[in-house]
C-alpha positions in Angstrom: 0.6 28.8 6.6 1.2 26.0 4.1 2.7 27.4 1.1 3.6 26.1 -3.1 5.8 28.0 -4.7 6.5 26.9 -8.5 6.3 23.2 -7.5 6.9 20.8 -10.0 6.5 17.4 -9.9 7.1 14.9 -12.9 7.0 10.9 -13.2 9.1 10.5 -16.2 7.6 12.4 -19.3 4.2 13.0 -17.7 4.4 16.3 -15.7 1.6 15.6 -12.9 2.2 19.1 -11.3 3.1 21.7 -13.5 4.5 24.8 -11.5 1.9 25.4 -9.0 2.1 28.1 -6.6 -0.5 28.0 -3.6 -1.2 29.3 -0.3 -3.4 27.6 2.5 -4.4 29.8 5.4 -4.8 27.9 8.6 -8.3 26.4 9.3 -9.4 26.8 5.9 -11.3 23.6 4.4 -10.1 23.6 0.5 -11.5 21.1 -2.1 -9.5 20.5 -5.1 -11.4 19.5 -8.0 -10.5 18.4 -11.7 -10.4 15.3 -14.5 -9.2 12.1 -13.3 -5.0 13.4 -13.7 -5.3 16.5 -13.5 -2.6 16.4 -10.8 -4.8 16.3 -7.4 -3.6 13.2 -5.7 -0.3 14.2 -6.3 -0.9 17.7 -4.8 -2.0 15.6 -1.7 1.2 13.5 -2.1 3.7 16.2 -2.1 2.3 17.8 0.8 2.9 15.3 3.2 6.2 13.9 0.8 5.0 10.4 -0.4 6.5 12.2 -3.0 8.8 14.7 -3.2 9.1 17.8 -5.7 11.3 18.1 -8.7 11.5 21.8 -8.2 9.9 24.1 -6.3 9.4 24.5 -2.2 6.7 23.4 -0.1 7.0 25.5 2.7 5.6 25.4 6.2 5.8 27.7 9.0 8.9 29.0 7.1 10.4 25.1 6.8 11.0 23.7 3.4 8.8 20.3 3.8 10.8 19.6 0.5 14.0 19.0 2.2 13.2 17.1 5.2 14.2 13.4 6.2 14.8 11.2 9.2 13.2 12.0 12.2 11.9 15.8 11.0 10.3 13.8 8.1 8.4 11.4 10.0 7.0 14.1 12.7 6.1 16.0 9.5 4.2 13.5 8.7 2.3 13.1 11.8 1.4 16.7 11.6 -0.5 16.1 8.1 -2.5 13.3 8.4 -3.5 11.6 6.0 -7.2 9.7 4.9 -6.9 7.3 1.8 -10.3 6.6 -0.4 -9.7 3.2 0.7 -9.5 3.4 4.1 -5.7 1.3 4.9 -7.1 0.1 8.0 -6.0 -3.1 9.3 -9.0 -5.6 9.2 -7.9 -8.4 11.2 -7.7 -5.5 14.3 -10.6 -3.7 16.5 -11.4 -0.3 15.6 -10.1 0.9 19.0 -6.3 -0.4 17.9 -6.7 0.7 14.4 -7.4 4.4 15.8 -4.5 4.0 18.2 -2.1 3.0 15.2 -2.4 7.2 14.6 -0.2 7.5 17.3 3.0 5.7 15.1 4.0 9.1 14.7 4.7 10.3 17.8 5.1 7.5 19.7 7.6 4.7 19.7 7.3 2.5 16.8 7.4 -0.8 19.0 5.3 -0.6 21.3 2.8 0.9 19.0 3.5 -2.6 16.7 2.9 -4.5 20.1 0.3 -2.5 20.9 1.4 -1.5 24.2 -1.1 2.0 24.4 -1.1 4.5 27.4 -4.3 4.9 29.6 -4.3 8.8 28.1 -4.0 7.1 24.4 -6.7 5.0 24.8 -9.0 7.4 26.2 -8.2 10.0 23.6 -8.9 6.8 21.1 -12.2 6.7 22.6 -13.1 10.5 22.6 -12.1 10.5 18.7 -14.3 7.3 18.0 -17.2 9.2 20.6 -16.7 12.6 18.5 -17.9 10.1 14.9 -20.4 8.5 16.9 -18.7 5.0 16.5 -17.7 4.5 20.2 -20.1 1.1 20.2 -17.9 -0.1 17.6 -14.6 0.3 19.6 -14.0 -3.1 19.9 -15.3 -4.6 16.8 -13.2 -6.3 13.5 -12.6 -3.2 11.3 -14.1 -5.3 8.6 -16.9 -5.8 10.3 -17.8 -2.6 9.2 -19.6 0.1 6.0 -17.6 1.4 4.2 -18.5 4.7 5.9 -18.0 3.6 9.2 -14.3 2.5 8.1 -13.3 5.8 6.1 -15.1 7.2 9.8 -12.5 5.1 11.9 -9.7 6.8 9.2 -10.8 9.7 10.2 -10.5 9.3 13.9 -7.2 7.6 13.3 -5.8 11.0 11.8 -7.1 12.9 14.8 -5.0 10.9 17.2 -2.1 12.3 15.6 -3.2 15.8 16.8 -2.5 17.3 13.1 -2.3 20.9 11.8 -3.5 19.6 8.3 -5.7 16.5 7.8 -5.4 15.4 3.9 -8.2 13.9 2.3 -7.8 12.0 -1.0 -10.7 11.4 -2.6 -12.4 10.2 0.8 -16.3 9.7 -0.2 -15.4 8.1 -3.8 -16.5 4.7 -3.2 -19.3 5.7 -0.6 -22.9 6.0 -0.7 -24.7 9.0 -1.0 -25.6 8.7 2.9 -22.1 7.8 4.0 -20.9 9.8 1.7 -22.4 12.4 3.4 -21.4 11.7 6.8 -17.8 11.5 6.0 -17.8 15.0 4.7 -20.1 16.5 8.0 -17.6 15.1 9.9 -14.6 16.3 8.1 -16.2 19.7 8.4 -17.2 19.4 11.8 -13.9 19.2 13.0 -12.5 22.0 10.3 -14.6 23.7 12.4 -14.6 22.9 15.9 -10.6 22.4 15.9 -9.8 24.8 13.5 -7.6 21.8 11.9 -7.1 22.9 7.8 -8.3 20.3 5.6 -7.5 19.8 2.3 -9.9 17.6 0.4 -9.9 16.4 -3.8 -13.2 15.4 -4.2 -14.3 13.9 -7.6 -18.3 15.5 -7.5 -18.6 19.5 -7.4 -21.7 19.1 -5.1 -19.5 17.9 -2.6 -17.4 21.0 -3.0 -19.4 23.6 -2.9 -21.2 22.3 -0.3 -18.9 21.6 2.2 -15.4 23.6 1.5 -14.5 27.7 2.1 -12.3 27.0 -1.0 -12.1 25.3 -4.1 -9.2 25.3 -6.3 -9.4 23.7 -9.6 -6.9 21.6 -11.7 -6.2 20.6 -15.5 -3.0 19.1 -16.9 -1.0 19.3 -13.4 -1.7 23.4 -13.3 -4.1 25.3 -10.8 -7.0 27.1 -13.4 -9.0 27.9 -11.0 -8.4 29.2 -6.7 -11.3 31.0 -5.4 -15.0 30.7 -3.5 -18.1 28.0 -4.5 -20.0 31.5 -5.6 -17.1 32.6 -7.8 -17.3 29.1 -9.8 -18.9 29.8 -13.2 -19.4 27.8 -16.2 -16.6 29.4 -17.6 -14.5 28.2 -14.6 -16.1 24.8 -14.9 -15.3 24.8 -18.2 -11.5 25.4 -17.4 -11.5 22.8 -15.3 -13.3 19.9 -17.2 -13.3 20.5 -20.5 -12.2 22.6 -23.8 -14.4 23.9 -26.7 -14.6 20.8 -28.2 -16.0 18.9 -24.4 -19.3 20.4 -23.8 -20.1 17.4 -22.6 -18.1 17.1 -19.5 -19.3 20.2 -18.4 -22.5 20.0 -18.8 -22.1 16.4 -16.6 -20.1 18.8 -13.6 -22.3 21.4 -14.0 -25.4 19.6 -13.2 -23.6 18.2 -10.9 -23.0 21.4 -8.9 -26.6 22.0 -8.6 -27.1 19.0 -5.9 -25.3 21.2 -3.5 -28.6 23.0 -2.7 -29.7 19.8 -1.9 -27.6 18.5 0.1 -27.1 21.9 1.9 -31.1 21.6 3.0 -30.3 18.1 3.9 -28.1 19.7 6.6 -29.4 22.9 8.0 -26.6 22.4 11.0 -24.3 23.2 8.5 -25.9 26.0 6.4 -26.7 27.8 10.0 -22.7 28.1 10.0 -21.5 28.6 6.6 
């Protein structure tokens, strides 16, 4: 279990993460929602330390991620991968090297740099790319391809590193509605399937209550809201995006949230397991 406990985090005067406590039970597939600053990247950040906490423990199977370094850091950090919204793939390189890079973490750094890859890596670089139905691309430029396909290759990438948590920072924010789409199937297809927990901020509520067990919702670097997509009211909504004085905004989100029907009958895979 990945635990917060009164975790503050603070860039000079702004306070991005205000004392948040949270608990993440294994396999879960959590969504964290709010204003642009509310605190979510920075959530995402802390986990897997790009930053580290100005108070507070992030605790992990009873080890305070806060205080790690060195070596325990970096295989830390190979347990929680990590996909960007912008993909940080390496253009000039195939897709099949790209997905091999996951293996940085627990592998030697220079031969990884030299791409020197085991038989097993490769093939297990192939199975990941097979499992996002992007194996035809193996050996193509990584800018050779959509957007999707790329933020798919990401994906793949963090698989290689045989993670307990995948981290997803706003991954469908500059897709398409159909890539968009596929990202978060196959994000959810391997919550599933590998019982991997994934925690995802995700700028569209539709998104979130379509796809996650959990959402938990941010304003002003504090958690206002931490329960189910049924339990997410106006009210909640309202928490979340807006004050008295901001109808607006919540009218925008709550709309918003009414799309998740329709993307749900746009997958009937996925409703037949949720």
């Amino acid at each position: 279990m990945l635990e917060f406990r009164n975790v503050t985090k603070a860039f000079g005067e702004t306070v991005a993460v205000n004392g948040v406590s949270l608990s993440f039970t294994p396999g879960q597939m959590v969504g964290v929602i709010g204003r642009s600053g509310a605190g979510k990247s920075t959530l995402l950040r802390l986990i897997n330390r790009l930053v580290s906490p100005g108070h507070g423990e992030i605790v992990f199977e009873g080890s305070n991620v806060a205080t790690l370094s060195g070596r325990d850091l970096r295989a830390w950090r190979a347990r929680c991968a990590m996909i960007f919204q912008q993909f940080n793939l390496v253009n000039r390189l195939d897709v099949l090297t790209n997905v091999l890079i996951g293996r940085i973490g627990t592998a030697h750094t220079l031969p990884v740099m030299l791409k020197h890859f085991s038989a097993a890596d490769r093939a297990a670089a192939g199975l990941a790319l097979d499992r996002l139905d992007l194996l035809p691309q193996a050996l193509q430029r990584a800018d050779t391809l959509s957007g999707g396909q790329q933020q798919r290759v990401a994906i793949a990438r963090a698989l290689l590193q045989n993670p307990s948590l995948i981290l997803a920072d706003e991954p469908i924010a500059s897709l398409d509605p159909r890539n968009a789409r596929l990202v978060m199937d196959a994000l959810r297809r391997i919550n599933r399937q590998d019982r991997i927990t994934v925690i995802c901020n995700l700028h569209t509520l539709d998104a979130a209550r379509a796809y996650c067990d959990r959402i938990v919702g941010m304003a002003h670097g504090r958690v206002v809201f931490d329960g189910t997509p049924e339990t997410l009211t106006r009210s909640a909504i309202q928490a979340i995006y807006g004050d008295e004085h901001d109808d607006d905004a919540v009218d925008e989100n709550l709309t918003s949230t009414m799309g998740a029907s329709l993307v749900a009958r746009a997958q009937p895979e996925l409703v037949a397991v949720m």
